[in-house]
VODO-771362 format. One record per residue (C-alpha): residue number from 1; x, y, z. Coordinates in nm, 2 decimals. Each point is the difference from the previous one (the first is absolute). Layout:
REM VODO-771362
+-----+--------+--------+--------+
: num :      X :      Y :      Z :
+-----+--------+--------+--------+
: NUM :      X :      Y :      Z :
...
+-----+--------+--------+--------+
***
This chain:
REM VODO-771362
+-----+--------+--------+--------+
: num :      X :      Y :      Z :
+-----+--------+--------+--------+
:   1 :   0.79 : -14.53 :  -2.17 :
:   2 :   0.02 :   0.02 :  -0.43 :
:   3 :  -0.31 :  -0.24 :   0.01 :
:   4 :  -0.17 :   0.17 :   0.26 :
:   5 :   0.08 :   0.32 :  -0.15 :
:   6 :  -0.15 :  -0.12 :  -0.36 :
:   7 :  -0.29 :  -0.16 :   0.15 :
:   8 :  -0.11 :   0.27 :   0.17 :
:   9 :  -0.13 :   0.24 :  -0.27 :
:  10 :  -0.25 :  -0.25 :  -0.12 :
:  11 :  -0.21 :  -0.02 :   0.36 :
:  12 :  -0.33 :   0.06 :   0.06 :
:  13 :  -0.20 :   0.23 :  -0.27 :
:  14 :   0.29 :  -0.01 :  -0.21 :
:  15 :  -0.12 :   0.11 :  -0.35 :
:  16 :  -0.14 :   0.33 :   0.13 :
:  17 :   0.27 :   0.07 :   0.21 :
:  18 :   0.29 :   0.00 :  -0.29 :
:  19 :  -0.29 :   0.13 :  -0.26 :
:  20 :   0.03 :   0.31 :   0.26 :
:  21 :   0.38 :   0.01 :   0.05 :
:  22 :   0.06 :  -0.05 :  -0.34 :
:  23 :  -0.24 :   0.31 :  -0.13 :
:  24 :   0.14 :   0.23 :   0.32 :
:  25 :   0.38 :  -0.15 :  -0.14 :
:  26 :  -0.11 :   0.11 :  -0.39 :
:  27 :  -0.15 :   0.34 :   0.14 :
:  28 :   0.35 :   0.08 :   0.18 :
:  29 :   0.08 :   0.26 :  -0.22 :
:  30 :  -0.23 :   0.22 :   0.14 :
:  31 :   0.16 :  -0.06 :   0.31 :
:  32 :  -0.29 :   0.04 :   0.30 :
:  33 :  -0.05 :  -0.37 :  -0.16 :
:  34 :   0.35 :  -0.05 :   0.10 :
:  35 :  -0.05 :   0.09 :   0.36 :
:  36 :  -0.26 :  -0.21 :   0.06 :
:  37 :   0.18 :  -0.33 :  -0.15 :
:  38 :   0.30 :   0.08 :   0.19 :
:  39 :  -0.29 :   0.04 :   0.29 :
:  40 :  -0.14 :  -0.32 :  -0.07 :
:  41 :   0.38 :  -0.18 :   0.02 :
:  42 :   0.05 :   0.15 :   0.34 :
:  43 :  -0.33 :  -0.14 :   0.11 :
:  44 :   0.12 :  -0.36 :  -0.13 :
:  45 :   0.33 :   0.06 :   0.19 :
:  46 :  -0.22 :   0.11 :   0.32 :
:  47 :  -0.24 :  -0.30 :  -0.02 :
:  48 :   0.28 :  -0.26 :  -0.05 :
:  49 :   0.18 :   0.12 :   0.33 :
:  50 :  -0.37 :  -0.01 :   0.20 :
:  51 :   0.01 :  -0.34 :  -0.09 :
:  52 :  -0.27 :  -0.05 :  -0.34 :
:  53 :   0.04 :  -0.24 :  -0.21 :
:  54 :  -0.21 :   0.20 :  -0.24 :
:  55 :   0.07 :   0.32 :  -0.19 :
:  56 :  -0.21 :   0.25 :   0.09 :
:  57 :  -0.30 :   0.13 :  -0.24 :
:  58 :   0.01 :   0.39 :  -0.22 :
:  59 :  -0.25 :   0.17 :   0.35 :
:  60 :   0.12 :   0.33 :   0.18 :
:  61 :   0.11 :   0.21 :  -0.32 :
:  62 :   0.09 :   0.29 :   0.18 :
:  63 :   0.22 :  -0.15 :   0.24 :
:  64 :   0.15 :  -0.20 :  -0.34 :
:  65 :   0.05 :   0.31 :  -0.11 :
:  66 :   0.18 :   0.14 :   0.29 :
:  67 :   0.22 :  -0.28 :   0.08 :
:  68 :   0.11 :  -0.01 :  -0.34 :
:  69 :   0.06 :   0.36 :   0.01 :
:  70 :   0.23 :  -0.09 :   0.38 :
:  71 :   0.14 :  -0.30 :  -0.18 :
:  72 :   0.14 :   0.23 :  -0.29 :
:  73 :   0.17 :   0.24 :   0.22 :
:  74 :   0.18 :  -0.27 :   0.18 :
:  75 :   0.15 :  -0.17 :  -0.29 :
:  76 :   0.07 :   0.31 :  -0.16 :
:  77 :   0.15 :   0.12 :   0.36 :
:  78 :   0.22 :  -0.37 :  -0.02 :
:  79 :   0.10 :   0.04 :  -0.37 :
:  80 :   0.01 :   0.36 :  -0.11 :
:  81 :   0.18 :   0.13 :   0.29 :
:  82 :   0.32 :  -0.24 :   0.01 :
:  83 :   0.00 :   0.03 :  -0.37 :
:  84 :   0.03 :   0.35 :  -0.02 :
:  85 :   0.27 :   0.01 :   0.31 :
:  86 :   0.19 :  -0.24 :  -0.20 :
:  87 :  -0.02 :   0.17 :  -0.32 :
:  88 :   0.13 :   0.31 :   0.17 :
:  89 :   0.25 :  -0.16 :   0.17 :
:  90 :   0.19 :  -0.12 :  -0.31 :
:  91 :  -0.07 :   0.34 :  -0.22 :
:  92 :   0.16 :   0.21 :   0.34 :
:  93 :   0.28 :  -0.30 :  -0.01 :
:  94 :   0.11 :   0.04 :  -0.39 :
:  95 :  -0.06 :   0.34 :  -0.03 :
:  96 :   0.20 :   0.04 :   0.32 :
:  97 :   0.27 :  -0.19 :  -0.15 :
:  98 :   0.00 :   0.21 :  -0.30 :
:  99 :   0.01 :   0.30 :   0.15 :
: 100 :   0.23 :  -0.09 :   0.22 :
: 101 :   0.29 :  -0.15 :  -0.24 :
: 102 :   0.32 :  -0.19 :   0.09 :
: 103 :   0.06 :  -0.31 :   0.14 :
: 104 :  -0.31 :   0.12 :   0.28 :
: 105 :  -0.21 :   0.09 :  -0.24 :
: 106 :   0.05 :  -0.32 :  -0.20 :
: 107 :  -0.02 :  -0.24 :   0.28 :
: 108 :  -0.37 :   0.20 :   0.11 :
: 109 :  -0.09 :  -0.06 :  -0.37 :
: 110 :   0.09 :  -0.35 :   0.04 :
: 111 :  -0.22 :  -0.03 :   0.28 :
: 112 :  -0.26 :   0.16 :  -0.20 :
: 113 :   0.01 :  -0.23 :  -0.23 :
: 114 :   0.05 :  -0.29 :   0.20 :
: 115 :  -0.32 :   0.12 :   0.16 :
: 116 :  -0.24 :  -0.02 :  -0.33 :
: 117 :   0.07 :  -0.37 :   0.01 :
: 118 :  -0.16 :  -0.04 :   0.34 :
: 119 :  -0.34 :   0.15 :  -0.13 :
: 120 :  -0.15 :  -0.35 :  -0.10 :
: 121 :   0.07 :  -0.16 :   0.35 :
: 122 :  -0.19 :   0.32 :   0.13 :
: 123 :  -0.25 :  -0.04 :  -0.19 :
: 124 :  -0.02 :  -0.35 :   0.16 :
: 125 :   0.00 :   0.10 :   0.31 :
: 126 :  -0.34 :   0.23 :  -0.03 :
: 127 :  -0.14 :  -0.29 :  -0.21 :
: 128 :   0.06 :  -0.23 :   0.36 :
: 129 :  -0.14 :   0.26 :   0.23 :
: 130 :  -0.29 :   0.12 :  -0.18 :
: 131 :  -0.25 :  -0.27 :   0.02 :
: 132 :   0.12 :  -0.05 :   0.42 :
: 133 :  -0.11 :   0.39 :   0.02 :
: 134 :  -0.34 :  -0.02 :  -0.16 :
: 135 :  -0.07 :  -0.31 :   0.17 :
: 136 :   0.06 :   0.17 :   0.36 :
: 137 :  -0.18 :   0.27 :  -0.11 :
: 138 :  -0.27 :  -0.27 :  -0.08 :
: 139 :   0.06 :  -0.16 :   0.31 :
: 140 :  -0.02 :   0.29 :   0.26 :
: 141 :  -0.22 :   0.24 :  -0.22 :
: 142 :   0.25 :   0.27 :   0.09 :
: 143 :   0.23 :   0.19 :  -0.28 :
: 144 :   0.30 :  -0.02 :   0.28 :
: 145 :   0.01 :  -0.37 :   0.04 :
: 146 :   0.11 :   0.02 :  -0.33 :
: 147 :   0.31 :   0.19 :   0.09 :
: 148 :   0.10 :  -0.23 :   0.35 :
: 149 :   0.28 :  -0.09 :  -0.16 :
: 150 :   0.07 :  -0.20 :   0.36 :
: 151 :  -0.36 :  -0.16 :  -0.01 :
: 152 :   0.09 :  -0.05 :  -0.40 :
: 153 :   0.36 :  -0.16 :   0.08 :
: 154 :  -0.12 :  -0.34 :   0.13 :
: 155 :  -0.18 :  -0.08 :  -0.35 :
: 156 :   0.25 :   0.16 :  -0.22 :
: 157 :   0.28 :  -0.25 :   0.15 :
: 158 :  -0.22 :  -0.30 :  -0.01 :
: 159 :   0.03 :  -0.30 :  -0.22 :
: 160 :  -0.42 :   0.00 :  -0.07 :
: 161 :   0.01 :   0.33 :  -0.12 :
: 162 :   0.30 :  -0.06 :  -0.26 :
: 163 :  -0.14 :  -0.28 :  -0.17 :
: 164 :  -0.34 :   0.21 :   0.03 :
: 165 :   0.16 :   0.28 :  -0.24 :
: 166 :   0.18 :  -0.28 :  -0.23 :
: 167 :  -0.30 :  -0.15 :  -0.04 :
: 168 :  -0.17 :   0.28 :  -0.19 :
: 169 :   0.33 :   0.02 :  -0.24 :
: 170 :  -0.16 :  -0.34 :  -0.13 :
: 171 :  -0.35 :   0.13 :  -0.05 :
: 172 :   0.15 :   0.32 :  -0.14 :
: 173 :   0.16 :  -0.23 :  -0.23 :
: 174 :  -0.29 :  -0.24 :  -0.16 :
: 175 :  -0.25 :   0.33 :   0.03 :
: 176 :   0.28 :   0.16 :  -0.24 :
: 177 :   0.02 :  -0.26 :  -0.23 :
: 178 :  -0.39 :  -0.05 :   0.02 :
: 179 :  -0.08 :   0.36 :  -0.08 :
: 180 :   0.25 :  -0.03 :  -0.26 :
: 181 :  -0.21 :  -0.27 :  -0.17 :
: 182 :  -0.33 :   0.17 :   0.03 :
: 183 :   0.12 :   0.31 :  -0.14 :
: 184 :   0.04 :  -0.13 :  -0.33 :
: 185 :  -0.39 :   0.02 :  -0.05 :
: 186 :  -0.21 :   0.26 :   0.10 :
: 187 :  -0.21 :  -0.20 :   0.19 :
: 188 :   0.27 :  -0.16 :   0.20 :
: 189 :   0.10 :   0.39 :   0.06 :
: 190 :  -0.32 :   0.10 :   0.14 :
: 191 :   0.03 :  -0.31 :   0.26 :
: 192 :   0.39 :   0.10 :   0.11 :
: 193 :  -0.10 :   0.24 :   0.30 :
: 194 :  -0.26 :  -0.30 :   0.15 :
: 195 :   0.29 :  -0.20 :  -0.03 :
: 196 :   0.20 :   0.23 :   0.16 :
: 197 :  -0.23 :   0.04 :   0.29 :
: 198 :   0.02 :  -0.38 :   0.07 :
: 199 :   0.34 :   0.05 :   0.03 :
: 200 :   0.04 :   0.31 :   0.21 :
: 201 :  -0.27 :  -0.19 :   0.26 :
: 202 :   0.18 :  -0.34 :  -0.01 :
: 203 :   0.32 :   0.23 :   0.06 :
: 204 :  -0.13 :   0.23 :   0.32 :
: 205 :  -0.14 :  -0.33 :   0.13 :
: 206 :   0.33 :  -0.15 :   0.04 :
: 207 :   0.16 :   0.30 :   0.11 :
: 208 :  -0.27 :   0.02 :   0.27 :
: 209 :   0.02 :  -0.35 :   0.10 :
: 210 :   0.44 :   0.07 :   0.06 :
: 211 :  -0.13 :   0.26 :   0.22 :
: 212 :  -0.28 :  -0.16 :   0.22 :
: 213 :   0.24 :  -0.33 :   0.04 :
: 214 :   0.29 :   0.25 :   0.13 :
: 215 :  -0.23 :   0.17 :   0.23 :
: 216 :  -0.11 :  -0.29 :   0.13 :
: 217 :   0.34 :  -0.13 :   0.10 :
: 218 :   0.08 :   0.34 :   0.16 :
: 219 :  -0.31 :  -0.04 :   0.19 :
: 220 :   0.04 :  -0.35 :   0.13 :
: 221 :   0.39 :   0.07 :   0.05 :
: 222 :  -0.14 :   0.26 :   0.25 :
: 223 :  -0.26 :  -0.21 :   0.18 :
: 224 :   0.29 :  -0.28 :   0.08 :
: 225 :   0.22 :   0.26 :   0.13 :
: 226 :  -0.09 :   0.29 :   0.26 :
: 227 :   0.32 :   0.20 :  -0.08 :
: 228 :  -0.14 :   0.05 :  -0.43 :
: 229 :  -0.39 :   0.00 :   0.18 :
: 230 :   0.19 :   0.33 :   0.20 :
: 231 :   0.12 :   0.19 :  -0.34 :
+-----+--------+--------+--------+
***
């Protein structure tokens, strides 16, 4: 999958492909470049489920730009929204527990507190659904496949899609400590977000590939047995 998934940024018309990516990645800032990077990505994720071996090529702006735009809300939908449950959830615990007082109120602080240390594994957590939610979304080119949490269970349990968000820890890792290099000049600063673009590619590719490999097993789980064929 890591070779694959490295390989696969470098296919076909190559050199225009990242030139683009990289000047869309450098042009983020004014965010409608953004939209259509994050667009792009989705179309890798879509194309790698259909079966290409090939990233797809910069055509269809506008719908880049609206799947980008569909893509932002449902990461934002995955990350913002748990966040900010959480976040309330230990300020209405502590400031219960102050309020509160006596051995009540200091056993809800406690569990306030106790609480803040659980922010990093759910962060984790929205880091492992994300990149399943975008990719049904890719799949199904509907905004509520992203949210079948049943339809998303199958992949989030399954061994392909673990190593398939590892994997990118590794690439997150040598792309850090290669941007870090190439921001000591300011030539190697200009080249970071063409780098980065490799990376994000080589990244959606694998995630797309955990997903087509567990759909496939679903499917041909149901065409061996009538009684999954029937659900």
């Amino acid at each position: 999958m890591l070779e694959d998934g490295l390989s696969y940024p470098l296919r076909g018309d190559w050199i225009g492909r990242v030139i683009i990516g990289g000047v869309l990645g450098f042009l983020s800032v004014l965010v409608l470049p953004a939209f259509v990077l994050l667009g792009y990505l989705v179309r890798v994720l879509e194309t790698t489920v259909d079966g290409s071996e090939d990233p797809p090529e910069f055509v269809d702006w506008g719908d880049l730009l609206v799947t980008g735009v569909v893509g932002t809300v449902i990461t934002l939908a995955y990350t913002v929204v748990p966040i900010v449950g959480y976040v309330l959830l230990v300020v209405v615990l502590v400031g219960t527990g102050g309020a509160v007082g006596g051995d009540l109120g200091a056993l809800v602080g406690v569990a306030g507190l106790l609480a803040t240390l659980a922010f990093i594994p759910v962060v984790l957590v929205v880091y492992y659904a994300v990149p399943a939610a975008l990719t049904a979304y890719a799949a199904h080119g509907e905004i509520g496949a992203a949210f079948d949490l049943a339809a998303l269970k199958p992949t989030l349990f399954s061994p392909e899609y673990l190593v398939a968000v590892l994997m990118p820890l590794v690439v997150a890792v040598a792309l850090w400590i290669a941007t870090g290099l190439l921001a000591i000049t300011i030539l190697g600063l200009l080249l970071v977000p063409f780098l980065q673009f490799y990376g994000q590619m080589a990244v959606f590719r694998m995630f797309g590939s955990a997903f087509a490999s567990e759909t496939d097993r679903i499917d041909t789980d149901r065409a061996e047995s009538p009684d999954l064929a029937r659900r």
